[in-house]
Structure formats: structure tokens, C-alpha cells
C-alpha positions in Angstrom: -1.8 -35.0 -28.2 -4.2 -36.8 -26.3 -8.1 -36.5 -26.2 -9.1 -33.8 -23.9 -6.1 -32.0 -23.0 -5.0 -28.5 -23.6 -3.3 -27.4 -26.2 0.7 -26.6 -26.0 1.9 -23.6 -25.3 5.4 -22.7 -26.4 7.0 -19.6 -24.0 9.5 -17.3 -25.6 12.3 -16.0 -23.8 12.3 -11.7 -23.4 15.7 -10.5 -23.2 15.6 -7.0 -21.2 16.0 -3.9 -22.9 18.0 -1.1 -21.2 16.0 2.2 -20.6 16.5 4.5 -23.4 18.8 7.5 -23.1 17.0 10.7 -22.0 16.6 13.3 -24.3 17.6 16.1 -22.9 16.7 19.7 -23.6 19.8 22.0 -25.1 20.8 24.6 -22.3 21.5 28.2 -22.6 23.4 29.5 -19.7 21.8 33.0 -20.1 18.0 32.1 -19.4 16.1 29.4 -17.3 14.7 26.1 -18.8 10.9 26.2 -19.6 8.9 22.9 -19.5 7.8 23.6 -23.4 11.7 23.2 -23.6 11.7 19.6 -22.5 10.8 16.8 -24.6 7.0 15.3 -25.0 8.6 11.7 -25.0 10.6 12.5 -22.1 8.2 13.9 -19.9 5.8 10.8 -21.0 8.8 8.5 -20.3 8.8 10.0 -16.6 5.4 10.6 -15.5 5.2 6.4 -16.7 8.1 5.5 -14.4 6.9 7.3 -11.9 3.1 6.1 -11.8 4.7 2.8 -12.4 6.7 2.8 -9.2 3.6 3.6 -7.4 0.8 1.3 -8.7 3.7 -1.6 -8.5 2.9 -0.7 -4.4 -0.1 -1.1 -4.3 -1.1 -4.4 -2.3 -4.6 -6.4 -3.1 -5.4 -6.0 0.5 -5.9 -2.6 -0.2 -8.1 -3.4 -3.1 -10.0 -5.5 -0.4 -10.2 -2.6 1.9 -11.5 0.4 -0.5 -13.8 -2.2 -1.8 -15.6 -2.7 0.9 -15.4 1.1 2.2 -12.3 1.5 4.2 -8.9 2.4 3.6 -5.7 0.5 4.4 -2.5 1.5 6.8 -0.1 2.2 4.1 -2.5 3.8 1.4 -1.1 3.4 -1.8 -3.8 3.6 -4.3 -4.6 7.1 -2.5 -0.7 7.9 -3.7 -1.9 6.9 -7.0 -4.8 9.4 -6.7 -2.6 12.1 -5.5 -0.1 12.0 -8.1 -3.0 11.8 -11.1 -4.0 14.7 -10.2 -0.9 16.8 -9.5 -0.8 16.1 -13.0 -3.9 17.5 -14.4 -3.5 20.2 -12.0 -0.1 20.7 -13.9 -1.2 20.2 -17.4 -4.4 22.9 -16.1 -1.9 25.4 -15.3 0.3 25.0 -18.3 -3.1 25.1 -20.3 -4.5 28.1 -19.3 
């Protein structure tokens, strides 16, 4: 190494996992499915994929355009918004 340079970095090589299986909830034919019935993990697994899809949208133009008061064409970071609080409005209901 010479004087004044940076430090090596080795990279590591990720290999992709595949998605876990779902885990889902044992039917009974004779009554409907509750949302207690389902999973914690799984309904954590797909409220993260789905906020996931939606913050991947979001552009740094539109960043750039809340920051300085407006709003861009294709809002996603409103869609972000929306869906955060479907979701306490959900976990509000199924609180109270």
C-alpha cells in the first residue's frame, strides 16, 4: 500500500435467497377466516413487500418537489402516506 491511499476493500458476493414459503392459516370449511387466524410473520412479511414495492417508486425528483412545497405528477410518496395509514387505521379498528 502506498502512502496516502485508501484502504482495500474486499466485496463479497450475496447469493439470492428465495422468499420464504407462506404460512398459511389452517381452514375450516364451516366458518370464515378471521385476521387473528393469520399469522403475525405473515402479515409482517406482506405489509413489508407491499411498502417495499411502493417506496422502490418513489423518484428523487419527487423528493425535490415536496421539499420545496409542491408535489410531483406521479405522486408516490403520497402512495406511501396513503398506505401507512390504511394501516393504522386497520390495526385502530382491530384494536378497539
Amino acid at each position: 500500500m502506498s502512502t496516502g491511499s485508501a484502504p482495500t476493500r474486499k466485496l463479497s458476493k450475496t447469493v439470492p435467497v428465495g422468499a420464504p414459503s407462506p404460512i398459511v392459516p389452517r381452514q375450516n370449511p364451516s366458518r370464515k377466516i378471521k385476521f387473528l387466524d393469520i399469522d403475525p410473520t405473515e402479515v409482517a412479511r406482506q405489509l413489508t413487500l407491499m411498502e417495499s414495492e411502493l417506496f422502490c417508486k418513489i423518484r428523487g425528483t419527487e423528493c425535490l418537489a415536496r421539499a420545496e412545497g409542491g408535489q410531483a405528477e406521479n405522486d408516490n410518496i403520497k402512495a406511501v402516506i396513503s398506505m401507512s395509514n390504511k394501516v393504522r387505521m386497520l390495526l385502530l379498528f382491530l384494536l378497539v
